[in-house]
PDB file of N, H, CA, C and O in Angstrom:
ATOM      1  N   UNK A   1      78.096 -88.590 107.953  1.00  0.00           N
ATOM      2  CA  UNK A   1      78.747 -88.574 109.249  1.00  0.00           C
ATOM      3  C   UNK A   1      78.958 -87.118 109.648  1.00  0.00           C
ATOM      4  O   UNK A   1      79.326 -86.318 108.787  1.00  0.00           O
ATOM      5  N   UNK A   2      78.746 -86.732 110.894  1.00  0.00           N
ATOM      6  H   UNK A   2      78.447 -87.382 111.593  1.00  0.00           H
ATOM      7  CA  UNK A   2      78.899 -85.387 111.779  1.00  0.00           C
ATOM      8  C   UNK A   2      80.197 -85.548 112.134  1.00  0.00           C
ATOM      9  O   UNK A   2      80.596 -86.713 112.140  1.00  0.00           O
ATOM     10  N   UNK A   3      80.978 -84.681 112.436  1.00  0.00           N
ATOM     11  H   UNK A   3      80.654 -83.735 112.431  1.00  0.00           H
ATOM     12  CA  UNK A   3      81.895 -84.524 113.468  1.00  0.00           C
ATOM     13  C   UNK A   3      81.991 -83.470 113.964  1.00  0.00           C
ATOM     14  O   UNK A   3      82.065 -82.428 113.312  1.00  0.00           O
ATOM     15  N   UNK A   4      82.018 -83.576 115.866  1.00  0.00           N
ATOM     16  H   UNK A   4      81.958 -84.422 116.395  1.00  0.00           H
ATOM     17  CA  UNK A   4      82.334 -82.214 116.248  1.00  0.00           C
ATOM     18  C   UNK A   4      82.894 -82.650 117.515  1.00  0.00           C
ATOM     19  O   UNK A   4      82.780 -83.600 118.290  1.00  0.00           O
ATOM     20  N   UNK A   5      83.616 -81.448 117.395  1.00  0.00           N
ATOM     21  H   UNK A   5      83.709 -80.677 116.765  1.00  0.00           H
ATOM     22  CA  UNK A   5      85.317 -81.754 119.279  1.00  0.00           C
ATOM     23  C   UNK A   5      85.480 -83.197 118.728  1.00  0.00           C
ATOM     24  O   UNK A   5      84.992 -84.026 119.496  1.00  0.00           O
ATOM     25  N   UNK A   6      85.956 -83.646 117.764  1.00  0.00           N
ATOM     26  H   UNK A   6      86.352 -82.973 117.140  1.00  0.00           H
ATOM     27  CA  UNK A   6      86.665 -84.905 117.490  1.00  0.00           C
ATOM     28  C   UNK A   6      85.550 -85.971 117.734  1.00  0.00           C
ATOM     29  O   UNK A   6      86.172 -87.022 117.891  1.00  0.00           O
ATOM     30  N   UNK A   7      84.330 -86.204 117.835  1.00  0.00           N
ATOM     31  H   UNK A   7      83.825 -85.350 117.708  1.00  0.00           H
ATOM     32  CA  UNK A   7      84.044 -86.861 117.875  1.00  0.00           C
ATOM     33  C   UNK A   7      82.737 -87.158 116.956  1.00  0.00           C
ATOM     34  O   UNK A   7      81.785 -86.385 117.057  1.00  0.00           O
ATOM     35  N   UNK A   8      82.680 -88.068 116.218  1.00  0.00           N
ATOM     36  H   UNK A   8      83.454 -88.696 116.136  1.00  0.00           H
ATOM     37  CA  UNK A   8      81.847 -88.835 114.793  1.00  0.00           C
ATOM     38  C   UNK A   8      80.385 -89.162 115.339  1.00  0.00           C
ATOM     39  O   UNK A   8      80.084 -89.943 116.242  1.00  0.00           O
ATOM     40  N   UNK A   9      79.619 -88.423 114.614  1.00  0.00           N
ATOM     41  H   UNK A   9      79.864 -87.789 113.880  1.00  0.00           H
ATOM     42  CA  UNK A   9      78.194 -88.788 115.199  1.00  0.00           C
ATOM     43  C   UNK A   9      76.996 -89.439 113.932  1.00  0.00           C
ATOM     44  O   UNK A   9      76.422 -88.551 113.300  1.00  0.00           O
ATOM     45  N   UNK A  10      76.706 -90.578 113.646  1.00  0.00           N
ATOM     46  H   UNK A  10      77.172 -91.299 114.159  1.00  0.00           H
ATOM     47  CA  UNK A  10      75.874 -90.716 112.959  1.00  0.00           C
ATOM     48  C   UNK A  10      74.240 -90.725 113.303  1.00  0.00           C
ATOM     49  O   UNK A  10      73.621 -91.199 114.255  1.00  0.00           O
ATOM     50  N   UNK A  11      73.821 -90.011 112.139  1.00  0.00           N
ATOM     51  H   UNK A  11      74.324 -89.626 111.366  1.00  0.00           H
ATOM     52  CA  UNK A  11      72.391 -89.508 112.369  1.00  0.00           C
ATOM     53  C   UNK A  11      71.136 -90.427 111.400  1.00  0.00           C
ATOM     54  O   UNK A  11      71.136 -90.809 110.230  1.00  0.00           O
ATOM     55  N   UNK A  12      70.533 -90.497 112.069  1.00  0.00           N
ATOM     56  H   UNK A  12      70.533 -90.186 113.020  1.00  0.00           H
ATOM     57  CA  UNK A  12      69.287 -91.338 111.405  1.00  0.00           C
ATOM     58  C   UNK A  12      68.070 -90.543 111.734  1.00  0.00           C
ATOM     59  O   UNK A  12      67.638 -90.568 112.886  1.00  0.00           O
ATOM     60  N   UNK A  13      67.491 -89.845 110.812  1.00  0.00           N
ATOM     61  H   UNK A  13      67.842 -89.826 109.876  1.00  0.00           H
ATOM     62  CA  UNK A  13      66.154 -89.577 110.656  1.00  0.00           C
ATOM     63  C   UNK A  13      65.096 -90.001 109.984  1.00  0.00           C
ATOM     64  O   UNK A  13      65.356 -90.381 108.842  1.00  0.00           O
ATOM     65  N   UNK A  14      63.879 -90.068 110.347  1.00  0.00           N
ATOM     66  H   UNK A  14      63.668 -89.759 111.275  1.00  0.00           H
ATOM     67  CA  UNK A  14      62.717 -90.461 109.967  1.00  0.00           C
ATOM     68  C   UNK A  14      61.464 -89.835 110.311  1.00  0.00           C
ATOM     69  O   UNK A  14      61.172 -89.148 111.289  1.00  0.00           O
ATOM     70  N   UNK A  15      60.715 -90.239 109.227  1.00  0.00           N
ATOM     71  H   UNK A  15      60.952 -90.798 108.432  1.00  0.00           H
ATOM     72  CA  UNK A  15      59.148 -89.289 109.326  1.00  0.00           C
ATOM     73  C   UNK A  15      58.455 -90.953 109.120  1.00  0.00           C
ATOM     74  O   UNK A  15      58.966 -91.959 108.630  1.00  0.00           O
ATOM     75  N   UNK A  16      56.643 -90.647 109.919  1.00  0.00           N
ATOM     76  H   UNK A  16      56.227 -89.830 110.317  1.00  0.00           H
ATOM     77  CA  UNK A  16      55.706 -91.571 109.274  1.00  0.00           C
ATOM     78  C   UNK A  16      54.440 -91.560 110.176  1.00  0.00           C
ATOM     79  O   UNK A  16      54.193 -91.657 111.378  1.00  0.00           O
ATOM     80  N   UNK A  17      54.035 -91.461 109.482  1.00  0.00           N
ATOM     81  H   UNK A  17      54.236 -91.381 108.506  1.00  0.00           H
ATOM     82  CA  UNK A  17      51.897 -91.064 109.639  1.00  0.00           C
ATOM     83  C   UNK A  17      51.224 -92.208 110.047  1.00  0.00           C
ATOM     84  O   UNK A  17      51.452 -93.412 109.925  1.00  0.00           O
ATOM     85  N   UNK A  18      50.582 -91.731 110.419  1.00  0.00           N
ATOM     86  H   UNK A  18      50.397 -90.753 110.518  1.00  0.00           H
ATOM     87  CA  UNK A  18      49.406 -93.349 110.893  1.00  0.00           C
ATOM     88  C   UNK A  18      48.257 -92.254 110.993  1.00  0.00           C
ATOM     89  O   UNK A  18      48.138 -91.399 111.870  1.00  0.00           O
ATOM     90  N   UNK A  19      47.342 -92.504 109.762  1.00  0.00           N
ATOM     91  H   UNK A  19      47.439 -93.199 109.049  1.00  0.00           H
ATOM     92  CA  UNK A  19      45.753 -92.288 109.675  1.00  0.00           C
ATOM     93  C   UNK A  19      44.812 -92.789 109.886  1.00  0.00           C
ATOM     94  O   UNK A  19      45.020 -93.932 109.480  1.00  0.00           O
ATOM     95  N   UNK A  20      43.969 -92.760 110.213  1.00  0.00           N
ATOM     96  H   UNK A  20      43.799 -91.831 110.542  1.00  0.00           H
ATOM     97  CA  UNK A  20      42.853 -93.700 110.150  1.00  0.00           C
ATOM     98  C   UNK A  20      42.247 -92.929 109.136  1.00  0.00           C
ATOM     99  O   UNK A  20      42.428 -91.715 109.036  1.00  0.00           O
ATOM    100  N   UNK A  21      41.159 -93.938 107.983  1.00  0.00           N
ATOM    101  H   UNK A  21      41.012 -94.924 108.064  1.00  0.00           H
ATOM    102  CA  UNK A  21      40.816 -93.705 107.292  1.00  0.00           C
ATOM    103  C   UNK A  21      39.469 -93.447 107.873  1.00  0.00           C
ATOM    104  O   UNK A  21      38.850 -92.714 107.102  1.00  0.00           O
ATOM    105  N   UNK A  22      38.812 -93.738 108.861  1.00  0.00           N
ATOM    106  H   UNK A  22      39.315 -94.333 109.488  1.00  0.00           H
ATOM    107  CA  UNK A  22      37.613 -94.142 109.334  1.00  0.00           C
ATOM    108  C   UNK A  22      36.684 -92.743 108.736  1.00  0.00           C
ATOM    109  O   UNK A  22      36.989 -91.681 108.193  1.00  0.00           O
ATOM    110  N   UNK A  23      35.197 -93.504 109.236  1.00  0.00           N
ATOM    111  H   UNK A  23      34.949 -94.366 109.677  1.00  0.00           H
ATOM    112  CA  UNK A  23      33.964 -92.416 108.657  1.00  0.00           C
ATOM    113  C   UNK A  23      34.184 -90.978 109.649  1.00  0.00           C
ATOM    114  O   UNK A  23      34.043 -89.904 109.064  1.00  0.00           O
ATOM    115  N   UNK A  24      34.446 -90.960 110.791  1.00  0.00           N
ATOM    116  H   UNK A  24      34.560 -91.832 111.266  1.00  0.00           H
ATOM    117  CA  UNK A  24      34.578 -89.722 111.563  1.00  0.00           C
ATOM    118  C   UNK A  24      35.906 -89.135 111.608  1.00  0.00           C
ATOM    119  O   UNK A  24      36.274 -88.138 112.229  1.00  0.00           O
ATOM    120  N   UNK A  25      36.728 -90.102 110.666  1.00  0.00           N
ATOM    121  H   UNK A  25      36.429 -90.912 110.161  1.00  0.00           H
ATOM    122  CA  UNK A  25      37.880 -88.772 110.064  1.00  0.00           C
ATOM    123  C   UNK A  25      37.735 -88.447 108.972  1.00  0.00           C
ATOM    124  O   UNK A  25      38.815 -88.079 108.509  1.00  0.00           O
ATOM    125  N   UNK A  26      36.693 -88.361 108.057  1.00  0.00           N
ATOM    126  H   UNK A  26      35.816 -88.660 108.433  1.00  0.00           H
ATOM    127  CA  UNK A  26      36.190 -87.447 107.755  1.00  0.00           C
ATOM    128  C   UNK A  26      35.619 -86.101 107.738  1.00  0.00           C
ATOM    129  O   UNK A  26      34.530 -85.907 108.279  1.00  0.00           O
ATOM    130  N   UNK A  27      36.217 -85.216 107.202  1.00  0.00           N
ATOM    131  H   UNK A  27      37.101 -85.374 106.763  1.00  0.00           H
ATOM    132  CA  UNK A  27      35.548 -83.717 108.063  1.00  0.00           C
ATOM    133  C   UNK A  27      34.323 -83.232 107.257  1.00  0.00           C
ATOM    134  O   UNK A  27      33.219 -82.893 107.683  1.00  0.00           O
ATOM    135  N   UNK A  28      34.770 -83.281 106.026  1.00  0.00           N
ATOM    136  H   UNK A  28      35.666 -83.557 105.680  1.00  0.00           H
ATOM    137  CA  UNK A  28      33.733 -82.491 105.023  1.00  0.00           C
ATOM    138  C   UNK A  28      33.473 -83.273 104.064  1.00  0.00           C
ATOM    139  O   UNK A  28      33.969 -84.353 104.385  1.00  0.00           O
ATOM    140  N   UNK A  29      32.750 -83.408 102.594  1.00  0.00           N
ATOM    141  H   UNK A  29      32.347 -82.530 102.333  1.00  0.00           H
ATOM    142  CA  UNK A  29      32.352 -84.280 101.751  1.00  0.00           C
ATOM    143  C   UNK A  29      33.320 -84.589 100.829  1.00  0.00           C
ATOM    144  O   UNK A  29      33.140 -85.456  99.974  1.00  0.00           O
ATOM    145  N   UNK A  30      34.801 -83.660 100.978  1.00  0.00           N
ATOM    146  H   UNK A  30      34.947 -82.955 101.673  1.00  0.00           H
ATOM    147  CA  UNK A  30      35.846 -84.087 100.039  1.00  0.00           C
ATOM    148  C   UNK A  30      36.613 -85.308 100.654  1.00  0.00           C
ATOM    149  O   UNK A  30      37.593 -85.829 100.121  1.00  0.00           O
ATOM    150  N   UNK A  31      36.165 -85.620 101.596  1.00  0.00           N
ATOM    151  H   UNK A  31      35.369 -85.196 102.029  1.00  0.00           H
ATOM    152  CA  UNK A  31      36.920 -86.443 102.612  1.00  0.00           C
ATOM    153  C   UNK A  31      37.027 -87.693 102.083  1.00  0.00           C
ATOM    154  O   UNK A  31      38.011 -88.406 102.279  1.00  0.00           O
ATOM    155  N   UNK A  32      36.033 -88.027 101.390  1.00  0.00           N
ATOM    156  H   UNK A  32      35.234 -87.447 101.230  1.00  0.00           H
ATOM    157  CA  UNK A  32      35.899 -89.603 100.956  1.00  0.00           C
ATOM    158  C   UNK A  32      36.453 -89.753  99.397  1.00  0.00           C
ATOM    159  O   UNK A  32      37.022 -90.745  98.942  1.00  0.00           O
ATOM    160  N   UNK A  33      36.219 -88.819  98.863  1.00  0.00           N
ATOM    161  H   UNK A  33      35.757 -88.014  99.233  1.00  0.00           H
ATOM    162  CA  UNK A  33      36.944 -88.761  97.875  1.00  0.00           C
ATOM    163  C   UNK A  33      38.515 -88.764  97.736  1.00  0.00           C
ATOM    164  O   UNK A  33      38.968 -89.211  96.683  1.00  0.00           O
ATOM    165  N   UNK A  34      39.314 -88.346  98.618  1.00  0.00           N
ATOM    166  H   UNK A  34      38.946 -87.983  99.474  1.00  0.00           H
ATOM    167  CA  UNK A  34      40.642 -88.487  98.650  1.00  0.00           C
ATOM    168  C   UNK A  34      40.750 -89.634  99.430  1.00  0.00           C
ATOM    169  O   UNK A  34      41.782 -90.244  99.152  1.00  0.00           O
ATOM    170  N   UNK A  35      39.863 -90.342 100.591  1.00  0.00           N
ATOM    171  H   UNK A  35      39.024 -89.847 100.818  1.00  0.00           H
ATOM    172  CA  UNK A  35      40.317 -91.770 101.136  1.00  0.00           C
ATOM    173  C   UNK A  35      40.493 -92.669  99.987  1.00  0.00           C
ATOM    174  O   UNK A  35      41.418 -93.474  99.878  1.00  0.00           O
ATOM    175  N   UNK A  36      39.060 -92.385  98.701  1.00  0.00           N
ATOM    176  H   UNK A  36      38.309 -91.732  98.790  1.00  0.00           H
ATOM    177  CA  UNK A  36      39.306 -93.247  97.790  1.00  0.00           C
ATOM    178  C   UNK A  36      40.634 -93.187  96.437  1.00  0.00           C
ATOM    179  O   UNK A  36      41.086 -94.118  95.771  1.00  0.00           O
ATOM    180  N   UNK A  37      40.927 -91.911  96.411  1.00  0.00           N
ATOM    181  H   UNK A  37      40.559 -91.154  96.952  1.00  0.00           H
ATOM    182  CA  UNK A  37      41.921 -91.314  95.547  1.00  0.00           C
ATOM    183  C   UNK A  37      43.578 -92.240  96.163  1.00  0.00           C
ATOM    184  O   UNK A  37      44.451 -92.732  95.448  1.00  0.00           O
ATOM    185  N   UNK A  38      43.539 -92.214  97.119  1.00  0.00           N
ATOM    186  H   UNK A  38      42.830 -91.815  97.700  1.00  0.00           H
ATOM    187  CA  UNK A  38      44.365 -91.987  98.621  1.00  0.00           C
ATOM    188  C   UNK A  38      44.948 -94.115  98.139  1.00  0.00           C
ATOM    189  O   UNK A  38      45.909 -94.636  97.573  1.00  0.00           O
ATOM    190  N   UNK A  39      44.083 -94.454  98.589  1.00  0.00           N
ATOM    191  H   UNK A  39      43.302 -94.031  99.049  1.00  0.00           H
ATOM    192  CA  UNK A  39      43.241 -96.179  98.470  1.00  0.00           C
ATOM    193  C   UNK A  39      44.120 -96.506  97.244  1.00  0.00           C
ATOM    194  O   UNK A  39      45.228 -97.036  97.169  1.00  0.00           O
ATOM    195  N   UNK A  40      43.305 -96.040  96.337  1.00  0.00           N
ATOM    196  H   UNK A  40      42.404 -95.609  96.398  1.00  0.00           H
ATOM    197  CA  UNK A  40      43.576 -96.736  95.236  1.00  0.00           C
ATOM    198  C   UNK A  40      44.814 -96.348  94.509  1.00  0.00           C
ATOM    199  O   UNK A  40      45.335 -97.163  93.748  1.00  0.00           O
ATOM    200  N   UNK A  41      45.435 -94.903  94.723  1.00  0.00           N
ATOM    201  H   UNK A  41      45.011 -94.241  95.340  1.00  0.00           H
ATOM    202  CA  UNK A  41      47.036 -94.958  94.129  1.00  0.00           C
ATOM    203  C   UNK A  41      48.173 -96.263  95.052  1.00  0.00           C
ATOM    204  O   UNK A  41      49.025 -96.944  94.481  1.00  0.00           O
ATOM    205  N   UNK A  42      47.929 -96.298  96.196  1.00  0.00           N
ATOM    206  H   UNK A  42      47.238 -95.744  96.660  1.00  0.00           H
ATOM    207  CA  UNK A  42      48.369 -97.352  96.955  1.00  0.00           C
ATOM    208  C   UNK A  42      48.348 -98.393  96.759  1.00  0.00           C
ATOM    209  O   UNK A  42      49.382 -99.022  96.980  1.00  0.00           O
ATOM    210  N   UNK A  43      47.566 -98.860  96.420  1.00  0.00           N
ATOM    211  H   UNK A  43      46.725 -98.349  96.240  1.00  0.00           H
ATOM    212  CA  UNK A  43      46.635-100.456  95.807  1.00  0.00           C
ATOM    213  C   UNK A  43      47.802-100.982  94.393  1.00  0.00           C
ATOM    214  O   UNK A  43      48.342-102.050  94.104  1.00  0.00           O
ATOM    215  N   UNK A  44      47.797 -99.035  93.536  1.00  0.00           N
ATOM    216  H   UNK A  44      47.358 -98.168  93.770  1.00  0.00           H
ATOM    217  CA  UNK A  44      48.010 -99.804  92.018  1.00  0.00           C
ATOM    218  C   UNK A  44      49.563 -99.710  92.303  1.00  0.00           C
ATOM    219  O   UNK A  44      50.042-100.111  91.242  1.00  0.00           O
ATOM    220  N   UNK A  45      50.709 -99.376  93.220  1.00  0.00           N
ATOM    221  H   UNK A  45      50.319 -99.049  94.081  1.00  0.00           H
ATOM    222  CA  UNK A  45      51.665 -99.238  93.552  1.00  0.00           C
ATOM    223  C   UNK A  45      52.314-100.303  94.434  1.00  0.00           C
ATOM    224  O   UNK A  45      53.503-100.383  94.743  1.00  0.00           O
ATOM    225  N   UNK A  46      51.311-101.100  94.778  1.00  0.00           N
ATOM    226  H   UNK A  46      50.345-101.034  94.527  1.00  0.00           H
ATOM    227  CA  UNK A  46      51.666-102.593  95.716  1.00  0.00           C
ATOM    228  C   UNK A  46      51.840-103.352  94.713  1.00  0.00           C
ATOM    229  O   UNK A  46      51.168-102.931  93.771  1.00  0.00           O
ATOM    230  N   UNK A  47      52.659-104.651  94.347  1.00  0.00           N
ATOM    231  H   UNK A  47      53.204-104.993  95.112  1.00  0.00           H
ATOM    232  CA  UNK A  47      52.937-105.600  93.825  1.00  0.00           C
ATOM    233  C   UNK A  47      51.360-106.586  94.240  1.00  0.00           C
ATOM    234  O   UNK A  47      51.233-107.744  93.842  1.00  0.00           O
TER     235      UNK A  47
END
């Protein structure tokens, strides 16, 4: 909780990405290698 001149301010922050994985966001040849790096730590971290 903030307070300032008497008055209580609650703060909510947030961050969050939206990528596309697609073939033309790809830039260079490391590109696919981290979609798949990327992929699969995600995968083994989902229930």
């Amino acid at each position: 909780m903030y307070r300032k001149d008497g008055v209580d301010y609650f703060i909510v922050d947030g961050h969050i990405h939206f990528w596309d994985a697609s073939e033309e966001n790809i830039a260079n040849k490391y590109g696919e290698g981290f979609i798949r790096c990327f992929y699969d730590y995600q995968r083994n971290l989902s229930p």
